[in-house]
N, C-alpha and C positions, 0 to 999 in steps of 0.2 A: 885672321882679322880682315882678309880680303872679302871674305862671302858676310858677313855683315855692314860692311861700307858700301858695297856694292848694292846688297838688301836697299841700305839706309838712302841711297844715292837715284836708286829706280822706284821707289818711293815719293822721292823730292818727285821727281819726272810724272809719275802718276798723280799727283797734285797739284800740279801743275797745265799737265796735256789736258788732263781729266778724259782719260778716253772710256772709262765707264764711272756710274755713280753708283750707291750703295742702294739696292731696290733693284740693280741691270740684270739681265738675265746674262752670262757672256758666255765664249768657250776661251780658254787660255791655258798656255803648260799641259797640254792634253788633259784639263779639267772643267766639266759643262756646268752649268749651276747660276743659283743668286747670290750676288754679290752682298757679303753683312759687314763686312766692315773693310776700309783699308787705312790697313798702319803705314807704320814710317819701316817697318820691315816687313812683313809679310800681309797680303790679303785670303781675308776668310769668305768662302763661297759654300753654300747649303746647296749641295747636289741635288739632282730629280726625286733620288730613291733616300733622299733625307739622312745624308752623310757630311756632316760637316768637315773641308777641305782649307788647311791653311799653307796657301802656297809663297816661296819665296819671293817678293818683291822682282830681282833682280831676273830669278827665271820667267816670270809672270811676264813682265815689261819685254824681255828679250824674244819671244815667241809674239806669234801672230796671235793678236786679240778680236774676237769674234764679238760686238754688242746685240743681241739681238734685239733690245729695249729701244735702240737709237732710233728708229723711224717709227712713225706713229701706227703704219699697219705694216705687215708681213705677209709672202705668200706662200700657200701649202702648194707641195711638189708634191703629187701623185699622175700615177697612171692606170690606164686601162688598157689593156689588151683584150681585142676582140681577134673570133674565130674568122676562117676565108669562107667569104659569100655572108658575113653579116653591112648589112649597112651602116657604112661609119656616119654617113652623116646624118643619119635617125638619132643614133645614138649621141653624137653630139648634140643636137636640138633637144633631145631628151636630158642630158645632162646639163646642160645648160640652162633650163628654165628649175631644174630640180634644185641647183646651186644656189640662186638666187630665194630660195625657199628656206636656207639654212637657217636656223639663228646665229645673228653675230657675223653674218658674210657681209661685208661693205658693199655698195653699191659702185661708188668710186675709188680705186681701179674695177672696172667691172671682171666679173670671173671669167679666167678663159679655158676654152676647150678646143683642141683642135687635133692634127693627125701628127705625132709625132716620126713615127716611122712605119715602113710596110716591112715586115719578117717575116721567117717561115712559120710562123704562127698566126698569121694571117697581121691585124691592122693596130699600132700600137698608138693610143691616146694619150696627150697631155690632158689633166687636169688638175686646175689652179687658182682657186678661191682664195679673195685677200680676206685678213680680218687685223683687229685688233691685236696685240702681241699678246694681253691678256686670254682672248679668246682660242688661241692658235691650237693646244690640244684638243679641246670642244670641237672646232671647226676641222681639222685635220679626221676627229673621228666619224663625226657623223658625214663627210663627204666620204668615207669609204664603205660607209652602210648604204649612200644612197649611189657609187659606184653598183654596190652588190646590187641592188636593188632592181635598177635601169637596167643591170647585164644578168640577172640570172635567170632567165628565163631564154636565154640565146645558148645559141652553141657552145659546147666547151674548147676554149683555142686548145689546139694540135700543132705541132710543126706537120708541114706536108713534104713527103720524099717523093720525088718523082723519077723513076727509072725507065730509059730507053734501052731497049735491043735494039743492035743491029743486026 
């Protein structure tokens, strides 16, 4: 009787907090998806790969709730790595104006490019196009065609090993 009060009770709470609506994209209970309905015990979420998922109110509520729907844009995390001796910041001013080319990339926040880190593979880029939540697969894909695009015609990154004798 405990696990359906408890269901019934993180329920109340989710109708209450309203920390996603029915349309949200979320992650919760280690389950990613669109939210289609929420009961007074369990809510139903339609996974990516079209798996409908009916999780317990009580576990749903008690785990960290991810909304990806809550803010009006969203931004794509990717990267580039480039090889040693390519110019990073060719490549950035190149990726940069090619981002703004996208369809669906917002204007404001503008999209950023920059040096994440230096590795033995030579020079590793952030790149970060906001868009709509709607848009975010669209936009996520075609910024790694136009990643490939900008970088394939450069070196292929290698780590370098370098050995001294004494």
């Amino acid at each position: 009787m405990v696990g359906p009060l408890a269901n019934f009770a993180a329920g109340i709470f989710l109708v209450v907090l309203r920390p996603f609506k029915v349309g949200d994209a979320i992650s919760g209970a280690g389950v990613t998806g669109d939210v289609r309905e929420i009961g007074l015990f369990a809510t139903t979420i339609d996974t990516g790969d079209n798996v409908r998922v009916f999780i317990g109110n009580n576990k749903l509520f008690s785990d960290n709730i991810v909304n990806y729907s809550a803010n009006p844009v969203r931004r794509v995390d990717l990267r580039a790595q480039l090889a040693h001796g390519v110019d990073p910041h060719a490549v950035i001013a190149a990726l940069a104006a090619r981002l703004q080319q996208i369809p669906n990339v917002v204007a404001t926040p503008a999209p950023q490019v920059g040096i994440l880190e230096y590795n033995a593979a030579g020079t590793l880029l952030y790149v970060r196009p906001f868009c709509s939540n709607l848009h975010f697969g669209q936009v996520a894909d075609d910024t790694q065609r136009v990643i490939g695009e900008v970088t394939g015609g450069l070196p292929v990154p290698a780590p370098h090993h370098v050995e001294r004798h004494a």
